[in-house]
N, C-alpha and C positions, 0 to 999 in steps of 0.2 A: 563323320569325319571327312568322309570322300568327299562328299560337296562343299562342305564348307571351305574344305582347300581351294577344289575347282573356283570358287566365287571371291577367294582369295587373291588368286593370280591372277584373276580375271579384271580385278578391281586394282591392282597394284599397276598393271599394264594399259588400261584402257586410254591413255593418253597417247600410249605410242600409237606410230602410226598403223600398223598393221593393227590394233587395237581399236583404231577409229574404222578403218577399212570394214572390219566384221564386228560394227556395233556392240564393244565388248558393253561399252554402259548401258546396254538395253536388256542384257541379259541378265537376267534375277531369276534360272534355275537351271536342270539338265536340260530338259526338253528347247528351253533358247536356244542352248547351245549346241542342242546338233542342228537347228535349223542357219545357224550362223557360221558356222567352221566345216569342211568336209575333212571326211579323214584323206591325211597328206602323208604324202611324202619327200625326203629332205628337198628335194626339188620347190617345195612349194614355197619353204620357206629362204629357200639359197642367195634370191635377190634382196632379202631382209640382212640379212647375216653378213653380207658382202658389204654393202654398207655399212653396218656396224665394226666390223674388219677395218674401215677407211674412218671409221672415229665418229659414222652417224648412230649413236645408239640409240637414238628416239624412233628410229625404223621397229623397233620391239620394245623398246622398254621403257616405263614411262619413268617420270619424275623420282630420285631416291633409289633408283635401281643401277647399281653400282654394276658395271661391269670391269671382273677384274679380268679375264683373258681367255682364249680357247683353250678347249681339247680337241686332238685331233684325234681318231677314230683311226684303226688300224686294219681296215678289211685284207682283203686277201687279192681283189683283184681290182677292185673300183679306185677309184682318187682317194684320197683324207675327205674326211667330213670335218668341216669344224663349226663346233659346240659351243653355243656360248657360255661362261662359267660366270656367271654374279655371283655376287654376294648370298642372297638368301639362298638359290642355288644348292653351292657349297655344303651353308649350314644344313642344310637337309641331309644333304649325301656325307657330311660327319658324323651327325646325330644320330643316320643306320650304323656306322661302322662303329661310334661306342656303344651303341646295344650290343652291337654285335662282341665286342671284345671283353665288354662286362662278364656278358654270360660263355664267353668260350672262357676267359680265365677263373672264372667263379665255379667253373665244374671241371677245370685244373688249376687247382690250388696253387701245386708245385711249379708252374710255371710263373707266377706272381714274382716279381722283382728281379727276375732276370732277365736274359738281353734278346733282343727279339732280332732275327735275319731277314727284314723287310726288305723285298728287293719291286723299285717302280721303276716305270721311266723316267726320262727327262721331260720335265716340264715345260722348259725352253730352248726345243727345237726352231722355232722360228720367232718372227717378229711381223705385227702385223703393221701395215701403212697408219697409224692410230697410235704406234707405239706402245701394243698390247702383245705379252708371249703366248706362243700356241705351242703345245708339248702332250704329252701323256700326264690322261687323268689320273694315274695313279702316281705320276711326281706333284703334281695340285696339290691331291689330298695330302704325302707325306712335307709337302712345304710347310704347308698350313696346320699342320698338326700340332695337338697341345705339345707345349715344351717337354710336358713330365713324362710323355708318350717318345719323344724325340729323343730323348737321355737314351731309351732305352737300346736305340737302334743302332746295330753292331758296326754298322759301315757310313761313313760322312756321306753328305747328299752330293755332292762333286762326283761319286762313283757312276751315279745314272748318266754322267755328261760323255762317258768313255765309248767311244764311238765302236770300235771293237768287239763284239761276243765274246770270243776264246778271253780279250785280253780283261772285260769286264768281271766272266764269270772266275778268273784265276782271283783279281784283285778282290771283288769279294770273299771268295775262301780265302786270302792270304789275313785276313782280319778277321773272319768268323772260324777258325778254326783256332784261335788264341782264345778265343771267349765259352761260356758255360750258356750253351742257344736253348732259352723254352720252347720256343717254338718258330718256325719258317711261317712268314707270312708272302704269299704271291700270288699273285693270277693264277697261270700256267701250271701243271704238275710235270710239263718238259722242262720248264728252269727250275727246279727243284734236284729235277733228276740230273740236268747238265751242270748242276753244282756240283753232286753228288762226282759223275764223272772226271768231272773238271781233277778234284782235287786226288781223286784215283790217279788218273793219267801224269800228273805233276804233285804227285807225293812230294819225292826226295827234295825239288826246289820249295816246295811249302815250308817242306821244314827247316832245310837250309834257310830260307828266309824268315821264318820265325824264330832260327835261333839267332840270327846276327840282325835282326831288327831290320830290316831291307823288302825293298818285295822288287822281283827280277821282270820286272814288263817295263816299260816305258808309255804307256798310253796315250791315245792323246785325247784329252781334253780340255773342253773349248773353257775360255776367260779363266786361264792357268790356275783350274783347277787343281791340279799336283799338288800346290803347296797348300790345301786342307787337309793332304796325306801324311806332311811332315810327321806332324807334333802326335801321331796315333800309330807310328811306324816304332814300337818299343821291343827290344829283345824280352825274347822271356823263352831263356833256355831250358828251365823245367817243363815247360809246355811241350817242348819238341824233342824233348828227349821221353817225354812220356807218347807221343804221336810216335817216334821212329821206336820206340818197343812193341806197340799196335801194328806197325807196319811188319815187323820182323814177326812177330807172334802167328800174324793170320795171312801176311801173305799180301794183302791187299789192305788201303786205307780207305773204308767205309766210314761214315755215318752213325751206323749202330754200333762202331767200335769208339768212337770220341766222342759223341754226342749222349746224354741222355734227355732225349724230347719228350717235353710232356703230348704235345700233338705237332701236328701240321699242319696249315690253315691254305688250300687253295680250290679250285675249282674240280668239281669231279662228276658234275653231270654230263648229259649228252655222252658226246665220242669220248669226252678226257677220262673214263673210267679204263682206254687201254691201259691209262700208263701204270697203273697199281700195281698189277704183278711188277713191274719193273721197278717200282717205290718200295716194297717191300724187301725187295735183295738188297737194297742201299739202305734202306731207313728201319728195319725191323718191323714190330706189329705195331709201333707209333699211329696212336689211332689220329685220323681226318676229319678236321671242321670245317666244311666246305665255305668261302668264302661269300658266297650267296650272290643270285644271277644280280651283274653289275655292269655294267657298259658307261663311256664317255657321254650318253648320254641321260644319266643316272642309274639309280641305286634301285632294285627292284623287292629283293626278298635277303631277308634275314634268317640263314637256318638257328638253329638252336637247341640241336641234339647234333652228336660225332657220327661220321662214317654212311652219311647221307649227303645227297643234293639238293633236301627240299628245305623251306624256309618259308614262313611265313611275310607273305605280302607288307613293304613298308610303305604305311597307309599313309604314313605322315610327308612323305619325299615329293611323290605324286600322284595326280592321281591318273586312273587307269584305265580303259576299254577294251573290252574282247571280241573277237569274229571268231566263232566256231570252226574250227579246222579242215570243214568241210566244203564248207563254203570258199574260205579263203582260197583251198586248194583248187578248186575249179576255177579261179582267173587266170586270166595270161599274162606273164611275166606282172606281179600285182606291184611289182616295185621298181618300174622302170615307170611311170609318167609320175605325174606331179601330185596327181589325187586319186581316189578309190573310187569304184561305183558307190552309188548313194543306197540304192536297193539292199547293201548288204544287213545282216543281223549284228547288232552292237550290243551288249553286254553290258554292266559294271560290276566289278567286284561283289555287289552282294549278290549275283544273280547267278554266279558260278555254280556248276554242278561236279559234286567227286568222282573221278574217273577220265573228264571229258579232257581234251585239248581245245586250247585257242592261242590264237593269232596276239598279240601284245601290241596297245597303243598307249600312250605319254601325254600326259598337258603336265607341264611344271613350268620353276621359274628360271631354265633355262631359252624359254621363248619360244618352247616348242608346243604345240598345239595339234591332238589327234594324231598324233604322231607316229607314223609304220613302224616299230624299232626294228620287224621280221623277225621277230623272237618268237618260240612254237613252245607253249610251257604244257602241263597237264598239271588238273589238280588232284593233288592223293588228298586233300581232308580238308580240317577245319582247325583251328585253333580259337576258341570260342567262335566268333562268326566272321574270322579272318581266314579268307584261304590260304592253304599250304599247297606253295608250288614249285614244282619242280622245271627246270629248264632240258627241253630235248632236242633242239637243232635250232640251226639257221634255215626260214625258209627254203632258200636258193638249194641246199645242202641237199635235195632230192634228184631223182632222177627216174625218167618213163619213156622205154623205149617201145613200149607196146600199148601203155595203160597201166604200168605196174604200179609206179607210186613205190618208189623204193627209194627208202631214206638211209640218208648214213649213220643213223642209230642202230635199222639193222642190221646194216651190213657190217658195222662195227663190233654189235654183239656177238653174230656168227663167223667172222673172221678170226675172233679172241678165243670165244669157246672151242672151235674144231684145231684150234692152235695146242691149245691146251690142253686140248683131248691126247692129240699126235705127239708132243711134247716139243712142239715148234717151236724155236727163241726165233722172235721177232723181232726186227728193229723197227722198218714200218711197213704199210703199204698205201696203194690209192687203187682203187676202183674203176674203171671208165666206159662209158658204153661205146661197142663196136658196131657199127653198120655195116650189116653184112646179109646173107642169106642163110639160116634165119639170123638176125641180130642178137648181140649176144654181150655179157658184162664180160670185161678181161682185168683178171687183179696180178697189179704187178705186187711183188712179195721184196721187199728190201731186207734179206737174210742173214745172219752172223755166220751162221754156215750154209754151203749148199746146199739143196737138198737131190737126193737122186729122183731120175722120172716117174718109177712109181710112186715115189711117197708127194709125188707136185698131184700129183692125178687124182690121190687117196684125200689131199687136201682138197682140192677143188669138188669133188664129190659128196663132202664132209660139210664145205661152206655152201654149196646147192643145196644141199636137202634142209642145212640149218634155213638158210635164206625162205625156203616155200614154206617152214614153218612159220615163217616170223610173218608173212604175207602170203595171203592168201588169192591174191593178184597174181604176184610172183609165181606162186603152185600154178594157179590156174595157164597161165601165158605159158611154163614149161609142160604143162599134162598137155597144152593143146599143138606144140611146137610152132608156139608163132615166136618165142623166146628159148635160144639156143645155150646148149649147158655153158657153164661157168669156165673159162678158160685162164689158166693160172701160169705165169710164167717172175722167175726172182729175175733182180737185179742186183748190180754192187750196194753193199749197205748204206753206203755213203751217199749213193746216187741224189734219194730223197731227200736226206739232211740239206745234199748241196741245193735242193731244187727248191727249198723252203726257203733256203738263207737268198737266196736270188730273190726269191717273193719279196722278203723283209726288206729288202737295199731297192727295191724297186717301189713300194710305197715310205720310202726318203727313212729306211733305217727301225722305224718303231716294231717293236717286236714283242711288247709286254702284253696285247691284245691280241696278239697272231695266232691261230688256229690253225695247225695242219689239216690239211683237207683230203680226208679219206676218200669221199665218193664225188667225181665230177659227172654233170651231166653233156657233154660233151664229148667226142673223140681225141683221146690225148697219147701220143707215142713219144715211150720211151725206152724203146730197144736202141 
């Protein structure tokens, strides 16, 4: 199935011109194709794409290949990427997300014909010279989605347009809390949770607004969106008089007190497994279908069992390449020039081993070709002779101040657990390396409450020792004091939230991709 794709897209493109450049018509197997294409990155293809942006799509795509518009990619420190979205494209990366929704509502029954709380972005953030929109890939998908799936959705698509967080995440709850939610579908399990808070913090106006049919924001958004809010603005005073008994009863408006969710549906590998404890106080034991690793630049794995992050590979969307994690990790900076070394070890999907990690590249019919996505999966199994993979960081997401090779999986994991252990509420933290005599990690602690000096000490002590467990670099760099103990210091809780929301407004607003970033590798002050 893998190659047949590969010779696929191979064949659909070979008139464009990056298609003529690397003799796609000459290639009739794998082995053409690695002698024809090096592994890239987006750089390589950015002068193609640029064009197409300006209305030349025969730069990529050949004859019948429909381009309907970008995605723009949402890092955390670099510019937007934009993604080409065609036509066939798309249908790939729907045809994972019905598998996918088949079998999440086919092993919850109970959620079958109720109202779903998809929250994406906006799809048309920009406009390109070509007169093509570029937005967030997950306003694409819900634009395009079948009708009988769109019925379902609790909030109008004018809501992604609302430029605002607070005022977005209120106006959602002001209309999902009128309805009976199967289940939350989103990226992120922080917008899940900042729903959750949202409508904590702005109980009394919820309800108020849901009993006089009103909702108390004024947002703004763009091509007077508002008036799709009219005709869905309904009182319904039995609703809020049954929410303001919940409120009075327990003190607090939760989730698990007006909702009964058959699941969850969002990301929960890598670092986002902080947030669970946190989802659990809001959402009860509401078990998680992990949405399956997905990015702007396609659709990768399909899970298909609750309360995991792994998912079987979707053979059909694209196909794949692997660099063994060892390898990759000895380049320098492997994602800063245009292309890869050629010397490396490449992979395909059947060659995968259980246990091991690798590196993640792309050829689909978004135009991309051997494509770096920097994604670091591991494979736990097989499902017949499909791997099942799990996603555990973004390359960049490490850091080595000695040779440690210290990833923010584990510092993630030994941050949560010595938390947990001590009985620490967390709101967040970040990580960062200090240069110093000996050098040394400093984790700033974003706290609900202070903590007194002994118990920062007993932490940091707690996240040391978990840390040399988890690497054995790390052991080794602290047994020989060339790496200086773990240095822990809180800050205002708010401090990070606010240092996140600056990230999101400084790559132009998009936030449905945005990852908080636990561990930098850099020097970062923030006393």
């Amino acid at each position: 199935m893998q190659n047949q794709l590969l010779l696929a897209v191979l064949r659909a493109n070979q008139d464009s011109q990056f298609g003529q450049l690397h003799g796609f018509d000459r290639i009739g197997s794998y082995p053409d194709y690695l002698q024809a294409v090096p592994l890239c990155n987006y750089g390589y293809f950015s002068p193609y794409i640029e064009r197409c942006r300006q209305g030349e799509t025969a730069a990529l795509f050949g004859p019948g290949q429909e381009l309907l518009q970008f995605a723009l990619t949402s890092g955390t420190t670099a510019p937007a990427k934009y993604i080409p979205v065609t036509r066939r494209f798309l249908e790939g990366y729907q045809r994972g997300w019905e598998i996918w929704g088949i079998k999440a509502i086919s092993d919850h029954p109970d959620s079958y014909l109720r109202k779903i709380l998809q929250v994406s972005g906006d799809p048309r953030e920009q406009q390109t010279a070509g007169q093509l929109p570029c937005g967030a890939i997950s306003g694409v998908l819900a634009e395009h989605q079948r009708y009988i799936v769109r019925r379902a959705y609790v909030t109008p698509a004018a809501v992604a347009r609302i430029a605002d967080a607070q005022d977005r995440y209120y106006t959602i709850m002001r209309f999902a809390l009128s309805e009976d939610i199967g289940f939350i579908s989103t990226a992120n399990p922080s917008t899940v949770l900042a729903l959750a808070q949202t409508a904590e913090r702005h109980a009394d106006r919820l309800i108020r607004d849901i009993h006089d049919g009103t909702l108390d924001v004024s947002p703004a958004i763009a091509d007077g969106g508002r008036k799709a809010f009219r005709g869905r603005l309904r009182r319904n005073r039995p609703r809020a008089r049954q929410l303001q008994q919940l409120l009075d009863q327990h003190g607090r408006l939760l989730p698990k007190h007006y909702w009964n969710l058959s699941f969850l549906a969002h990301w929960m590998g890598g670092t986002l497994g902080m947030y669970l404890a946190g989802l659990k106080d809001y959402f009860g034991p509401a078990p998680i279908r992990d949405i399956g690793l997905l990015a702007s630049e396609g659709r990768i794995s399909i899970p298909m069992e609750d309360n995991t992050p792994e998912g079987v590979l979707d053979l059909e969307a694209n196909f794949y390449e692997f660099v063994p994690q060892d390898e990759y990790d000895r380049l320098e900076a492997p994602q800063d020039g245009d292309v890869l070394p050629d010397n490396l070890t490449v992979l395909q999907a059947s060659q995968l081993e259980k246990g091991a990690c690798y590196y993640l590249f792309l050829t689909n019919y978004a135009g991309l070709y051997r494509y770096n996505l920097g994604d670091l999966i591991r494979v736990n199994g097989h499902v017949g002779t499909t791997p099942l993979v799990e996603f555990l960081s973004k390359g960049s997401h490490s850091s080595s101040l000695t040779g440690e090779k210290l990833t923010e999986k584990q510092v993630v994991d030994s941050v949560r657990a010595v938390a947990d252990q001590l009985a620490v509420a967390l709101d967040s933290f970040i990580m960062v390396p200090q240069w110093d005599d000996p050098p040394h990690y400093r984790l700033y602690l974003a706290l609900t409450e202070p903590l007194a000096r002994q118990d920062l000490e007993r932490l940091a002590q707690g996240i040391d020792h978990r840390l040399a467990l988890a690497n054995i670099e790390y052991e080794s760099k602290r047994d020989s004091l060339r790496l200086g103990m773990l240095e822990v210091r809180q800050v205002p809780y708010h401090l990070l939230r606010d240092r996140d929301e600056q990230q999101i407004q400084l790559n132009q607003g998009r936030r449905e991709q945005f990852k908080h970033r636990f561990l930098y590798n850099q020097p970062l002050d923030l006393d």
